[in-house]
C-alpha positions as CSV (number, residue, x, y, z in Angstrom):
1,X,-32.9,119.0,138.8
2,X,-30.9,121.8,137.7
3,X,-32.9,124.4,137.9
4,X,-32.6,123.1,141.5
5,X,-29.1,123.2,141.3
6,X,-29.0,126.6,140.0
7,X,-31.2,128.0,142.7
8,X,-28.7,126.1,145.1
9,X,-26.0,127.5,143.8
10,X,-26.9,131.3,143.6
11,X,-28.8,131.5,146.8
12,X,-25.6,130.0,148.4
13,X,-23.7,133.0,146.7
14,X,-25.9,135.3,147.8
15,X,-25.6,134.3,151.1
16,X,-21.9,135.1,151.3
17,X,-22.5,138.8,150.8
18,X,-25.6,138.4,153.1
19,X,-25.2,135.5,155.7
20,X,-28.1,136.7,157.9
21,X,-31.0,137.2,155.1
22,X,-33.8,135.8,156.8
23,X,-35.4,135.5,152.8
24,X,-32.0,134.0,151.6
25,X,-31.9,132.0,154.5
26,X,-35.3,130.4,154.0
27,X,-34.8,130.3,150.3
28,X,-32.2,128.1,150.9
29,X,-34.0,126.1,152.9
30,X,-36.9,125.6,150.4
31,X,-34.8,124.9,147.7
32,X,-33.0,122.6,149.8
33,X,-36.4,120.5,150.3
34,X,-37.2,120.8,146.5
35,X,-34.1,119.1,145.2
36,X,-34.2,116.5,148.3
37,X,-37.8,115.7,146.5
38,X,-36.5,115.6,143.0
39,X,-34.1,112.9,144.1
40,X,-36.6,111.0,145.4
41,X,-38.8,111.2,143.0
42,X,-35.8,110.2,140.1
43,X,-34.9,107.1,142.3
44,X,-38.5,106.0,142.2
45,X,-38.4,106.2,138.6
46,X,-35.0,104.2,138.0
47,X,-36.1,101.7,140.7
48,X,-39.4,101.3,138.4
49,X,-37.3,100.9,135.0
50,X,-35.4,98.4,136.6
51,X,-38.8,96.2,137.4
52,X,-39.8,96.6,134.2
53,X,-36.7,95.3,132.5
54,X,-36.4,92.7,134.7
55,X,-40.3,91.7,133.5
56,X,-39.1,92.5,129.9
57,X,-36.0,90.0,130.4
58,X,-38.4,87.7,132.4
59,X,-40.5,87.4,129.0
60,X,-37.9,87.1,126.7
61,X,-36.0,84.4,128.3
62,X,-39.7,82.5,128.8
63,X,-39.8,83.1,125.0
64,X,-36.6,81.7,124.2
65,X,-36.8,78.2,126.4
66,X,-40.1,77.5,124.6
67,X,-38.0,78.0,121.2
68,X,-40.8,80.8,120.3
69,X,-39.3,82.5,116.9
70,X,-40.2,86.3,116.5
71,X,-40.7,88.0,113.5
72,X,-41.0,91.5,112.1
73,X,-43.6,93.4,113.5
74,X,-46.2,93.3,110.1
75,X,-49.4,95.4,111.5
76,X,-49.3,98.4,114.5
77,X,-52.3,97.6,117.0
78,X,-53.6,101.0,118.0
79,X,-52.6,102.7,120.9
80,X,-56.0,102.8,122.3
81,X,-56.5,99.1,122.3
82,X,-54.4,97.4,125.8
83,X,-52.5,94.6,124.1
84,X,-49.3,93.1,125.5
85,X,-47.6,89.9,126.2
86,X,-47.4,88.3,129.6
87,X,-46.6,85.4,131.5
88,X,-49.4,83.9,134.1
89,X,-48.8,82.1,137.5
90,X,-48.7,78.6,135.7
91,X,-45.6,80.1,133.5
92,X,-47.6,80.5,130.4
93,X,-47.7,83.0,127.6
94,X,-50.5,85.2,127.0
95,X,-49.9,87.6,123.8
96,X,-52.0,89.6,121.4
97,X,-52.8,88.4,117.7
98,X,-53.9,89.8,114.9
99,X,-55.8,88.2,112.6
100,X,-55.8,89.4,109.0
101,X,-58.1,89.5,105.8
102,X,-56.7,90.9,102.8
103,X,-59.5,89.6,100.6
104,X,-62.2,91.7,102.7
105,X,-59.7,94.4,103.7
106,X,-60.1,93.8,107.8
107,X,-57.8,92.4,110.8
108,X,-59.4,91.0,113.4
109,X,-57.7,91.5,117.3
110,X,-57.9,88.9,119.5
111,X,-56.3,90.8,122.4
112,X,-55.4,87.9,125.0
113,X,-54.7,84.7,123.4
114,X,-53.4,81.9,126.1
115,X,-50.6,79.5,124.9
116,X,-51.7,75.9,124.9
């Protein structure tokens, strides 16, 4: 967006010492249009941070009414592996677990487990 801003700002300059510069002129105009489009495209994005905190809150105050403690997180599931916590249509938790085994040096993933 600045850069935007910037172009805005010395084309609009420019356009004082040269108010009938056809390139200026449509310069303008296209930077105009480019910055419109940033806006958009940063209101999109704060409208979509705001559904997913209001998921995240969702979650966390599911968590809390069912008196659900959370601990530290012991053991990072890798990145490549889709494991998050959610809440079905009947209200209930679904949330990854990891199961491990020091003795045999291995964890096992169970990546959806439903709460009973």
């Amino acid at each position: 967006m600045e850069k935007w801003d910037d172009c805005m700002f010395t084309v609009t300059a420019a356009l004082k010492l040269h108010p009938k510069s056809a390139k200026l002129i449509k310069l303008k105009s296209d930077c105009q249009a480019e910055c419109d489009k940033e806006v958009k495209v940063m209101i999109k994005a704060a409208v979509f941070g705001n559904i997913k905190e209001d998921k995240r809150l969702t979650l966390f105050k599911n968590i809390r009414s069912k008196q659900i403690k959370l601990g530290k997180k012991i053991h990072a599931i890798p990145e490549s592996i889709e494991a998050s916590t959610t809440i079905d249509k009947q209200g209930k938790l679904h949330f990854p677990v990891v199961l491990v085994f020091p003795e045999f040096s291995t964890i096992e993933l169970i990546q959806d487990w439903p709460e009973c």
